[in-house]
C-alpha positions in Angstrom: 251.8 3.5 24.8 254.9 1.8 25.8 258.2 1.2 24.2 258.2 -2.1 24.2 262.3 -2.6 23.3 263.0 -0.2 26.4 260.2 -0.6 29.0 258.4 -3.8 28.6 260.4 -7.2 30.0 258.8 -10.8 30.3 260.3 -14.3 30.8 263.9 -14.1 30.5 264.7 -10.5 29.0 263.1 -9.9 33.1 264.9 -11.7 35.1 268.2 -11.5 33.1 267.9 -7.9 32.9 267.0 -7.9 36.8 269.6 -10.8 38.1 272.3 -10.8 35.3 272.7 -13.3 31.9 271.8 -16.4 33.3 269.5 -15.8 35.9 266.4 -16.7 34.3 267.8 -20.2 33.7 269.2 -20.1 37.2 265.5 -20.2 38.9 264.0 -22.2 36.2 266.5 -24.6 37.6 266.0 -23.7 41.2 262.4 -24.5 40.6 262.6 -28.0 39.1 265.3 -28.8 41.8 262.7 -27.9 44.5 260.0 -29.6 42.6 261.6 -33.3 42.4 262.7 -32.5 46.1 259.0 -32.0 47.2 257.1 -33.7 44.5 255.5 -36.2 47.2 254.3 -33.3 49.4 253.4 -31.0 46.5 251.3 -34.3 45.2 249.4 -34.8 48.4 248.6 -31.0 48.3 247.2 -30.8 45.2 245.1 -34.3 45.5 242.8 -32.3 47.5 241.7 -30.2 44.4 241.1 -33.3 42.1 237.2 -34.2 42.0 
């Protein structure tokens, strides 16, 4: 059984508790920057998958 206030952390109670207040909005941001900075690239990867 786990204690799920004290040993279970998902989303942002993880990666605040882990980088600080703010950090889970910190990648999430870090992620979309990336994204619109390689959407072309990460387009023609994925059009290989699409039957």
């Amino acid at each position: 059984m786990l204690d799920l206030d004290n040993e279970l952390k998902v989303g942002a109670e993880f990666w605040n508790f882990l980088g600080g207040e703010g950090a889970y909005q910190d990648l999430l941001d870090c992620f979309e920057r990336v994204g619109i900075e390689l959407r072309d690239e990460i387009d023609e990867y994925f059009s290989r998958f699409n039957m």
